[in-house]
C-alpha positions in Angstrom: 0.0 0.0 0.0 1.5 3.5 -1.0 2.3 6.1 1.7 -0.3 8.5 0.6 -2.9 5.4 0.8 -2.6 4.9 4.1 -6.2 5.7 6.3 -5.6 8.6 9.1 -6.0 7.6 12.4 -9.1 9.7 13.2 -10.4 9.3 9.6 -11.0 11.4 7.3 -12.5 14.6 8.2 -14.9 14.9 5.5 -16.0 12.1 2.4 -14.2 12.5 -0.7 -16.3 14.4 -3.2 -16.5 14.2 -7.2 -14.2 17.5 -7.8 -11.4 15.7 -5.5 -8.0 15.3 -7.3 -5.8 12.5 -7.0 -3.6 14.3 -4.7 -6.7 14.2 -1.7 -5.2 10.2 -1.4 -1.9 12.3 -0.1 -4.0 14.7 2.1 -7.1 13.1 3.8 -6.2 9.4 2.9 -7.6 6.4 0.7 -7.7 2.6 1.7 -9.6 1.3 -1.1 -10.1 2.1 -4.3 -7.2 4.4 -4.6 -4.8 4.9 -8.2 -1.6 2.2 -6.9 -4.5 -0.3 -5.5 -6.4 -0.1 -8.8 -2.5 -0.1 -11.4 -2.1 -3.1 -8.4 -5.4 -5.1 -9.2 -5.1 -4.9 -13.2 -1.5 -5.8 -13.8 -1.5 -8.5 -11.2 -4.9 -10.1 -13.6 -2.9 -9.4 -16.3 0.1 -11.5 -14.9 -2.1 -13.8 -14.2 -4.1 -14.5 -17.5 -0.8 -14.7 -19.1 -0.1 -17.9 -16.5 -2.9 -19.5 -18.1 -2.5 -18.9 -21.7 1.1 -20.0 -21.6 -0.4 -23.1 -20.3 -3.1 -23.3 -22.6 -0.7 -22.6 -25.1 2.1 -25.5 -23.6 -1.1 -28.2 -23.3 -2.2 -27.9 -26.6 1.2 -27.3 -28.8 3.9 -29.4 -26.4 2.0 -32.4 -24.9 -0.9 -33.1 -28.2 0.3 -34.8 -30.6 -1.8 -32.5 -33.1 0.1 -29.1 -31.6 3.6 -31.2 -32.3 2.8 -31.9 -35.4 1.6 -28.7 -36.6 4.5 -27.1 -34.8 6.9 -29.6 -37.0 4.9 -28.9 -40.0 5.9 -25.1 -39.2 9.5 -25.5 -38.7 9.6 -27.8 -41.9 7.5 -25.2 -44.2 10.5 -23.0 -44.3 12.3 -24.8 -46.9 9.2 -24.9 -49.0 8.6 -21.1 -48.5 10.7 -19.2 -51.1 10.7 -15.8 -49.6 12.1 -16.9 -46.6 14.7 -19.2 -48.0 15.8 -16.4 -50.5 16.1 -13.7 -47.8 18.4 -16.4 -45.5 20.7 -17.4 -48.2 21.0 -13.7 -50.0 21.9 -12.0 -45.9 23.9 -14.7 -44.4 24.7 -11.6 -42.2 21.6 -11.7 -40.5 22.5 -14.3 -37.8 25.3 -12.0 -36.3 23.2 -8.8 -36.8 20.5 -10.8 -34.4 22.9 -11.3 -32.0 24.4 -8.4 -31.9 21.1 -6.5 -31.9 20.5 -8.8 -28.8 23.5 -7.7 -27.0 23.2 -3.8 -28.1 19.5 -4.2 -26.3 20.3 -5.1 -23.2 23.4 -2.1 -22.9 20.6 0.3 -24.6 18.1 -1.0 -21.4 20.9 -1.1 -18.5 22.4 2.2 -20.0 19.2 4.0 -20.2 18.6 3.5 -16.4 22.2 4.9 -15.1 21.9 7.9 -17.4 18.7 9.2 -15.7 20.0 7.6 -12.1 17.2 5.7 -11.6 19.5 2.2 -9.9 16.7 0.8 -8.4 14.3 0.2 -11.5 17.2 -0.1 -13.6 17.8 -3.2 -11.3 14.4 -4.4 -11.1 14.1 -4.3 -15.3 17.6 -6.7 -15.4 16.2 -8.6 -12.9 13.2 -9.0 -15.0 14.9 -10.2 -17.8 17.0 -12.0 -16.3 14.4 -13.8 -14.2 12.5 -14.6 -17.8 15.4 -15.9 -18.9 15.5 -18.3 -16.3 12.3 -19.6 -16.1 13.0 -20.3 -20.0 15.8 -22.4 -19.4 13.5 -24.1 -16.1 10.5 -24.8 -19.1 13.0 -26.0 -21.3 15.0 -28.3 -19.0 12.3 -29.9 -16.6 9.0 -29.2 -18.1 7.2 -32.7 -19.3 7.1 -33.2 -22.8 7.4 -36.2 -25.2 11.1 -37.5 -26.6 11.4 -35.3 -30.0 14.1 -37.2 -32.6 15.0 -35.7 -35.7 14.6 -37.4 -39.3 17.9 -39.7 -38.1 16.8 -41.0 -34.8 19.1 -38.5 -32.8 17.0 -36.8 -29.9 16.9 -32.7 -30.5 16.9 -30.5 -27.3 13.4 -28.7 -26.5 13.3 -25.0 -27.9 10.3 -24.1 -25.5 10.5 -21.2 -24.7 12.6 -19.2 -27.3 15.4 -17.9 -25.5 16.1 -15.1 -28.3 12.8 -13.9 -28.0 12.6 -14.0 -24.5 15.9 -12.0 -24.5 14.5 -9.3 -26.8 10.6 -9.0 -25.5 12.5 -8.6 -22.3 14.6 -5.7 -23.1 11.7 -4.1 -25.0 9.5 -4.3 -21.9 12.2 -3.8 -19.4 12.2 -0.1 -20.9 8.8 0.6 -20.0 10.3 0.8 -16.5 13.2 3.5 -17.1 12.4 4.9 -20.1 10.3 8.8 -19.1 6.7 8.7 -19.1 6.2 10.6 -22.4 8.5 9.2 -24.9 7.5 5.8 -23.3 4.5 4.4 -26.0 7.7 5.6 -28.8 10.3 3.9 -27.5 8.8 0.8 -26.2 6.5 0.4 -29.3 9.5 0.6 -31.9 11.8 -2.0 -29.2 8.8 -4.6 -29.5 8.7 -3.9 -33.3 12.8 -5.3 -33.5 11.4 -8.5 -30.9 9.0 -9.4 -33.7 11.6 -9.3 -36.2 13.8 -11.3 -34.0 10.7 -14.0 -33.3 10.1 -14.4 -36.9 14.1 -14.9 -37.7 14.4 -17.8 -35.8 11.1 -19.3 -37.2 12.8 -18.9 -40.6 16.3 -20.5 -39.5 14.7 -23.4 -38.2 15.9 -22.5 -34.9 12.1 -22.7 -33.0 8.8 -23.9 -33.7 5.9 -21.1 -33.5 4.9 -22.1 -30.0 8.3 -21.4 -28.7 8.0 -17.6 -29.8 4.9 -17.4 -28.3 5.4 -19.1 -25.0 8.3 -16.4 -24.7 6.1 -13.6 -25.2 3.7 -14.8 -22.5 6.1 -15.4 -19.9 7.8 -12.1 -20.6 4.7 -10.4 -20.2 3.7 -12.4 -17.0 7.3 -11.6 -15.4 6.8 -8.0 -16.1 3.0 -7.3 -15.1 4.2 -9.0 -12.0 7.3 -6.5 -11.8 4.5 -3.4 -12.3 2.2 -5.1 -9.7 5.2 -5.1 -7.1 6.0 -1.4 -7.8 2.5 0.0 -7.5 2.5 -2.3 -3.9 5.1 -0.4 -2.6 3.8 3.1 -3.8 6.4 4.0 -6.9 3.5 4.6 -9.5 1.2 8.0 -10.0 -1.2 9.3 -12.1 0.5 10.6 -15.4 0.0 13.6 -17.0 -3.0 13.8 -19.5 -3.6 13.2 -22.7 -0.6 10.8 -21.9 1.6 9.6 -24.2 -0.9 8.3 -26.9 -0.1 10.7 -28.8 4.1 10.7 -29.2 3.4 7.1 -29.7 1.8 6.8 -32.4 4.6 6.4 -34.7 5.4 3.4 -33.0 1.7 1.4 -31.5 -0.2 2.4 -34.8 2.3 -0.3 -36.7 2.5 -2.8 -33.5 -1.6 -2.5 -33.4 -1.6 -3.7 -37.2 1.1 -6.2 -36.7 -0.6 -7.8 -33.6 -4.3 -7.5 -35.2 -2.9 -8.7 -38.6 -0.9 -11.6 -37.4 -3.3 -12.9 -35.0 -6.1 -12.6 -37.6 -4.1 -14.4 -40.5 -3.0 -16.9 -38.1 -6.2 -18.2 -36.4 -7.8 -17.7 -40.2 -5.1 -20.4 -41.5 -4.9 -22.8 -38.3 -8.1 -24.4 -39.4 -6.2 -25.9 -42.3 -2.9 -26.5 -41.3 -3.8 -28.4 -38.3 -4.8 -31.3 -40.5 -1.5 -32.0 -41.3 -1.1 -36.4 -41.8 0.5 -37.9 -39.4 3.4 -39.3 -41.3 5.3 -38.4 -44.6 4.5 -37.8 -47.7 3.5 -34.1 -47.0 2.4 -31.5 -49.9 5.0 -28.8 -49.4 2.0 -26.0 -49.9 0.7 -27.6 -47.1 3.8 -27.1 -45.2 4.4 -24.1 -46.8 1.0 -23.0 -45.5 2.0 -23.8 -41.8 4.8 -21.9 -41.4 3.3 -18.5 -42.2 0.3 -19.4 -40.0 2.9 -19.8 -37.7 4.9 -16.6 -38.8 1.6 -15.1 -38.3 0.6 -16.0 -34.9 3.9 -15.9 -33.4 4.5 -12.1 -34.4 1.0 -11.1 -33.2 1.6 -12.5 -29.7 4.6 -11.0 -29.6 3.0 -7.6 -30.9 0.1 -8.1 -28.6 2.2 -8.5 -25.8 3.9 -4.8 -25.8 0.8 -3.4 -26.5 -1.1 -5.3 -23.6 1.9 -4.0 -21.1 1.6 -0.2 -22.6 -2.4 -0.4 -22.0 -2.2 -1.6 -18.5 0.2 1.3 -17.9 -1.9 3.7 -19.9 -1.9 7.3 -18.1 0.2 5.3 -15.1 4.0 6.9 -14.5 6.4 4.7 -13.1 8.6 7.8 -11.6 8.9 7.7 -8.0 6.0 8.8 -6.5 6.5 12.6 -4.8 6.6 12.5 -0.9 2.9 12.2 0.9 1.8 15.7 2.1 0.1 14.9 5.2 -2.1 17.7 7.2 -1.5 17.3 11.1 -1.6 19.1 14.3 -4.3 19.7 16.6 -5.5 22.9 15.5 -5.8 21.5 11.4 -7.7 18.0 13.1 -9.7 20.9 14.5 -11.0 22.4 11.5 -10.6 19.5 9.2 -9.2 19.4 5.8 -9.0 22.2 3.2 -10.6 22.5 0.2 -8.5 22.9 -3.0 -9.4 26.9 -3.3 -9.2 27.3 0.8 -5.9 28.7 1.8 -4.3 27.0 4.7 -2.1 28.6 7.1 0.1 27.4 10.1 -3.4 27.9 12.5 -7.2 27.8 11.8 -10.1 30.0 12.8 -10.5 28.1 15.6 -11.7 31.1 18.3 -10.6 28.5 21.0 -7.1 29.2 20.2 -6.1 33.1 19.8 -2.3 34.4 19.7 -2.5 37.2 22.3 
């Protein structure tokens, strides 16, 4: 519970009216219903229903043999799709650009932090990321799943979760917690625009399957509503400034909106089709085809969707360090009770009880 949240010992003096501005939470006192309980409430539900659809998502693409073969399908489909085996072979250069991308992220997040001296939430958005990154490697060493062989026999190591894309979700929505509450929508938009593009390079390679991608962006996004639900417990969130910062982000959520609505839309469109893949070989590489940019699809709309659900929960909600509580006391102000915004308040009240002679 915030400082200014905090219920005053006598009560307050007078109930809270419809004109009363946040700031009446740091003056008279609010227990429920006030702005950190309600940031609280919705980013801990948000956490939450991203729990159960990475386990929705784990039940029915992991441990089904329908979601493992549509998965394989996926990961096969890139050599029949010519566009992404053209773009591979022509910028071989793209595997060392991802990972140096990767590695310039996490400086840009970690440097963004010192520079404006905030140690603490630059500390809490590594630990974010690096917390994701762990649960990845938990999920992909101990989590149940059936014996996957390649076409020789030899057993291939789980993918699930995507460590690449939990690694660049991560820095993208690490920065929602040092970058400035303006320029936040911007920057964090455009960083979850470069995690899409990472998502759908290791789908090409044939590094991950489609549900790895998007069992990354659901854990990164649970990891980091949980972070936000942890700072509005302790009181570091406040009302942002109005209209927000819609408006400077535009640039950035207008293509992240049509990425997430697009790819989700094409995705669950071609599922229908591609989940009837047959169970053994031979498979019509349109088919296959077909599967991997339902996958493509579906991947980078999670991963869209999943910067744009963290930027909506936070939507007029500033992560600065909330200003110190202003707190009325004294005998003669319990006297007299609390001020109105246009009453001007003075060291004493007009309390003829108590006259300086």
């Amino acid at each position: 519970m915030a400082s200014y949240d905090r219920p005053r010992a006598s009560g307050s003096p007078r109930p809270r009216q419809a004109d009363d501005t946040w700031w009446y939470a740091a003056v008279a006192g609010e227990a429920a219903g006030s702005f950190s309980t309600r940031v609280r409430t919705r980013t801990r539900r948000g956490c939450l229903g991203a729990v159960l659809l990475l386990t929705v998502v784990y039940a029915g693409l992991v441990l089904t043999a329908t979601g493992r073969r549509w998965g394989d399908g996926a990961m096969t489909g890139r050599r029949a799709d010519a566009a992404a085996v053209t773009l591979l072979r022509e910028h071989p250069s793209l595997a060392g650009l991802t990972t140096l991308s990767l590695v310039l992220g996490c400086v840009l997040l970690v440097a963004v932090g010192l520079i404006r001296k905030r140690y603490a939430v630059t500390g809490m958005a590594a630990g974010g990321v690096v917390t994701a990154l762990a649960l990845t490697g938990l999920l992909q060493r101990y989590a149940p799943r059936p014996r996957l062989v390649d076409t020789g026999g030899a057993l291939v190591s789980s993918g699930f979760p995507s460590v690449q894309t939990t690694l660049a979700l991560g820095v993208a929505l690490g920065l929602v917690l040092v970058v400035p509450y303006r320029p936040r929508g911007l920057v964090v938009g455009a960083a979850t625009l470069w995690a899409v593009g990472v998502g759908a390079y290791t789908l090409a390679a044939g590094q991950h399957r489609p549900g790895d991608v998007i069992a990354s962006a659901l854990l990164v996004l649970a990891v980091f509503c949980g972070l936000v639900a942890v700072l509005a417990r302790k009181g570091k969130v406040r009302p942002g400034a109005r209209p927000g910062p819609a408006l400077p982000g535009l640039p950035a959520t207008v293509p992240l909106a049509l990425v997430a609505v697009t790819g989700l839309g094409a995705g669950l469109w071609l599922l229908g089709d591609t989940l009837a893949l047959p169970a053994a070989a031979p498979y019509d590489p349109a088919e296959l085809r077909l599967a991997h940019r339902c996958g493509q699809a579906l991947a980078a709309g999670v991963v869209a969707a999943a910067g744009l659900i963290l930027l909506g929960l936070l939507r007029r909600v500033d992560l600065e360090a909330a200003p110190a509580p202003y707190r009325l006391g004294g005998p003669f102000v319990e006297a007299a009770g609390v001020p109105r915004d246009t009453e001007l308040v003075g060291p004493f009240t007009e309390d003829l009880d108590h006259e300086i002679s």
